[in-house]
C-alpha positions as CSV (number, residue, x, y, z in Angstrom):
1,X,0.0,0.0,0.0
2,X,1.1,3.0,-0.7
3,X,1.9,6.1,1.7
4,X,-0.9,8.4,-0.5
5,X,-3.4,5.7,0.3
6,X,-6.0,7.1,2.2
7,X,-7.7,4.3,4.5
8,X,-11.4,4.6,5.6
9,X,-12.0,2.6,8.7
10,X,-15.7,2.2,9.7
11,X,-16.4,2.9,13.4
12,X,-17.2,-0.3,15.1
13,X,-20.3,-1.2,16.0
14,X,-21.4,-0.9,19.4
15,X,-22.2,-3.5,21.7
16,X,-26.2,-4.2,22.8
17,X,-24.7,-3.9,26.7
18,X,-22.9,-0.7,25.8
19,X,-26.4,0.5,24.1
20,X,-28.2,-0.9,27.3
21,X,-25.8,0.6,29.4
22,X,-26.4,4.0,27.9
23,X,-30.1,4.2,28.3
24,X,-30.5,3.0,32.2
25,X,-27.8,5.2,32.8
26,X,-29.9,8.0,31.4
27,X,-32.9,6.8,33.2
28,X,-31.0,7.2,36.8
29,X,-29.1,9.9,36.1
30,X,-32.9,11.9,34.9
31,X,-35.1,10.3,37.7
32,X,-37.0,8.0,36.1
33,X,-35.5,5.3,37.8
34,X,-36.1,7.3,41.3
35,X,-33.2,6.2,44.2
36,X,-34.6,3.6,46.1
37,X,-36.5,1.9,43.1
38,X,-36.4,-2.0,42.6
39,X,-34.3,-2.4,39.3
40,X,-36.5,-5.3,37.2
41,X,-34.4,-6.7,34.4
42,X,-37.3,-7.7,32.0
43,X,-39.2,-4.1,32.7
44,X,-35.9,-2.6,31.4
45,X,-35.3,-4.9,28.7
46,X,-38.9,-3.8,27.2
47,X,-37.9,0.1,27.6
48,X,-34.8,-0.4,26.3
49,X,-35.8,-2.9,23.2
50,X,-33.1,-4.9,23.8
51,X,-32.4,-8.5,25.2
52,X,-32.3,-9.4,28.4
53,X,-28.6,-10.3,28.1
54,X,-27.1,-6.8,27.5
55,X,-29.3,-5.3,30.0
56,X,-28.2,-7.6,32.6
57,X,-24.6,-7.3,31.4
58,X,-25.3,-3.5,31.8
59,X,-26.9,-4.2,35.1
60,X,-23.9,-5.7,36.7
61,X,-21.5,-3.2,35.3
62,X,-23.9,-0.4,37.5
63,X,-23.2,-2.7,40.4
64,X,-19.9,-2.7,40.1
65,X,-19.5,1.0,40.4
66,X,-22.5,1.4,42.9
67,X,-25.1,3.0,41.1
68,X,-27.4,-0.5,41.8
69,X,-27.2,-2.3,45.0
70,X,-27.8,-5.9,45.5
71,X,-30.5,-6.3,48.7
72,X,-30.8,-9.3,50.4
73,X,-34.8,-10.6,49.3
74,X,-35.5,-7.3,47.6
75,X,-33.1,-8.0,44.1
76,X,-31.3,-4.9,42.7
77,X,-32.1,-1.3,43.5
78,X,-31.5,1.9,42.3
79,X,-28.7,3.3,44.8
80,X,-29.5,6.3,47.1
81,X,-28.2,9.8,47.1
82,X,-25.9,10.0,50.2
83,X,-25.7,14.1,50.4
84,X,-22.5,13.8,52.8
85,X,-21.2,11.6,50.5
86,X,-21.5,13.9,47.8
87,X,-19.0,16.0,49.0
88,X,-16.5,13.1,48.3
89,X,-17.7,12.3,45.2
90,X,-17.0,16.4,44.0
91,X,-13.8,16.5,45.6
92,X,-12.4,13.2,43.6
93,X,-14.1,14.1,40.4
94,X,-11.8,17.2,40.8
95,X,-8.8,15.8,40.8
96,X,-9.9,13.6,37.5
97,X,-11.4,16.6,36.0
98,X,-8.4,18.3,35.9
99,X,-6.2,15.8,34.2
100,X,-9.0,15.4,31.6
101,X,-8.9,19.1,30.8
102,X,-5.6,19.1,31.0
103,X,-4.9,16.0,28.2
104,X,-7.9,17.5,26.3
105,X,-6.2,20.7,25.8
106,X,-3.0,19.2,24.9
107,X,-4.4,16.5,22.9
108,X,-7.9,17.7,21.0
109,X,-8.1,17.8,17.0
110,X,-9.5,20.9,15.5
111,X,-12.6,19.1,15.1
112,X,-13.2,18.2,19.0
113,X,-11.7,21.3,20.2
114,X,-15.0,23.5,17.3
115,X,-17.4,20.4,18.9
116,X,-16.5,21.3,22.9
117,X,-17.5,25.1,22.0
118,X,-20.5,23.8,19.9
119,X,-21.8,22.2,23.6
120,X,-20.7,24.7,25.9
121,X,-22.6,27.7,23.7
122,X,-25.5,25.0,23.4
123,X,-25.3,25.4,27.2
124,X,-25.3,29.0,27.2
125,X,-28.6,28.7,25.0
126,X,-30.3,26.2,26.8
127,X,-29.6,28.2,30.3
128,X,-31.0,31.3,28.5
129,X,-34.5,29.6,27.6
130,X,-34.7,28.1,31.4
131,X,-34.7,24.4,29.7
132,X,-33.4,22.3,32.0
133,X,-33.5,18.9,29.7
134,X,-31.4,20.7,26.8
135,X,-28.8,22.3,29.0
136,X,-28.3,18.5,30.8
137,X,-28.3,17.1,26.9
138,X,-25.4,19.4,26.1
139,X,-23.8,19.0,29.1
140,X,-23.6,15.3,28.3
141,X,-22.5,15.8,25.2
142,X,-19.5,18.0,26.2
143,X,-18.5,15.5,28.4
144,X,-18.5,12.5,25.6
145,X,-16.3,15.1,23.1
146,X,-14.0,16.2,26.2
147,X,-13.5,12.3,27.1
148,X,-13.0,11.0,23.5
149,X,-10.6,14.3,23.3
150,X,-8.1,13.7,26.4
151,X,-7.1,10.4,24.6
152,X,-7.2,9.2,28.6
153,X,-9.2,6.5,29.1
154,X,-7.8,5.7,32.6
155,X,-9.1,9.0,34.2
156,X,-12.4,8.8,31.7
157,X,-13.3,5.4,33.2
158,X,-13.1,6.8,36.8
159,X,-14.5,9.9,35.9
160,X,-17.6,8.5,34.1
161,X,-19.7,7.2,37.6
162,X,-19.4,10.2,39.4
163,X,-20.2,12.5,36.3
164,X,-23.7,10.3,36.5
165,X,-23.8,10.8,40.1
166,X,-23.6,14.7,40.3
167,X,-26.1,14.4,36.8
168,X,-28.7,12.5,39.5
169,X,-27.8,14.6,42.0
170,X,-28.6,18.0,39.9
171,X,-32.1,16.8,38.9
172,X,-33.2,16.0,42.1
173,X,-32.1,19.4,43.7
174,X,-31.7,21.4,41.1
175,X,-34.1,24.2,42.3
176,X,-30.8,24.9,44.0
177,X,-28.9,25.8,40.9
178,X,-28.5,28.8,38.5
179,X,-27.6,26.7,35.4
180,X,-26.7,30.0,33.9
181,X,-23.6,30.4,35.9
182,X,-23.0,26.5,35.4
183,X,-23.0,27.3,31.5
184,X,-20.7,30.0,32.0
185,X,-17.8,28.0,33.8
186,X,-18.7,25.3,31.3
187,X,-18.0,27.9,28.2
188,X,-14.6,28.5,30.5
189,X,-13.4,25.1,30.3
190,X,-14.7,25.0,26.5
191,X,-12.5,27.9,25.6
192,X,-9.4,26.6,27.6
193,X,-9.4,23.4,25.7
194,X,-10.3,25.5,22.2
195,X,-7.1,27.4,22.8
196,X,-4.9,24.7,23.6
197,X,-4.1,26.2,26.8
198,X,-4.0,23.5,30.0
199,X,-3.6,25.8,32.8
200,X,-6.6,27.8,31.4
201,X,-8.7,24.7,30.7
202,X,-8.0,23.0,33.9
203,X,-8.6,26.5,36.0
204,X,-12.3,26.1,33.8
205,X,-12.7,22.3,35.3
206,X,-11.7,23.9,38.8
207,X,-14.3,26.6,38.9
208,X,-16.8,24.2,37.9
209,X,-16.0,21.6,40.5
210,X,-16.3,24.7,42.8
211,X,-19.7,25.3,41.6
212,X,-20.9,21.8,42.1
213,X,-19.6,22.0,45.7
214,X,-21.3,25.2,46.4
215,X,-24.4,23.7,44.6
216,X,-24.1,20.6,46.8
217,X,-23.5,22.6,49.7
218,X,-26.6,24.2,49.9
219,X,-28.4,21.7,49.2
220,X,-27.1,20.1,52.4
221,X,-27.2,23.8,54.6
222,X,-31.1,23.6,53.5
């Protein structure tokens, strides 16, 4: 083959427990799998349209990382929201945040770096109008272009749980939030990343740990 050769690789095709995954993820993170709730593996594969076998693949995956608990004569449930535990689960996404923004910075193609702007001013947008559901869609979409970005799959794989448990956490209290100024520190993290610059990027991922905490922090004052 020659060096001019230009290779097309098709992206492979996901798996059904990845898929599965995905959506009972979403389902927690939004609510409608409420903390508390008994997890039913044939309810979900209906929702989900997809064999029981992914699902409970996808099942035991959210075990593993505690967002379902096993109970003794009562199967799987949803996990609770511990709001002193919260605290914890801020203060180490910091850390990881960080080092993504960092390696995302460094390590972004044009294309990413125009995508991460895309969500943040989707944000922006979204915060304007007061709709909740299409500032939390952009905000997960940010985080899937930032991850694929920072080329760091270590830090993305440790990340990823607590990202879902500050997402749950945010639509049960969010009556406690100004997602305008959560867009804003979002746009700051966009930008450093867009620029190439790490310090600026990773002071962006700071400031919005910082407004999680104060967000979580009133929560548990009130």
């Amino acid at each position: 083959m020659s060096s001019s050769t230009t290779v097309h690789r098709t992206p492979p095709k996901r798996r059904a427990a990845d898929i599965a995954y995905d959506a009972i993820e979403a389902m927690i993170s939004t609510l409608q799998l409420e903390p508390g709730a008994p997890v039913v593996e044939a309810d979900l594969a209906e929702r989900t349209q997809l064999g029981r076998t992914p699902v409970r693949e996808a099942l035991l995956r959210m075990v593993s990382i505690g967002l379902i608990v096993p109970q003794p004569r009562r199967g799987l449930l949803v996990s609770n929201i511990d709001l002193a535990d919260h605290l914890d689960v801020i203060l180490t996404r910091r850390v990881l945040e960080g080092v993504i923004a960092a390696c995302s910075a460094r390590r972004a193609s044009a294309s990413q770096r125009a995508a991460i702007v895309g969500c943040a001013e989707k944000m922006m947008k979204a915060a304007a109008r007061g709709n909740l559901d299409a500032y939390m869609a952009a905000d997960h979409a940010l985080d899937k272009v930032n991850h694929e970005a920072s080329r760091n799959s270590s830090a993305v794989k440790s990340v990823e749980p607590l990202i879902v448990q500050c997402r749950r956490f945010w639509y049960a209290y969010q009556h406690e939030g100004e997602i305008a100024e959560g867009a804003r520190f979002h746009m700051e993290l966009a930008q450093g990343i867009a620029t190439g610059d790490e310090t600026a990027a990773m002071r962006g991922a700071n400031k919005l740990m910082d407004y999680l905490e104060g967000f979580a922090r009133r929560v548990i004052d009130n």
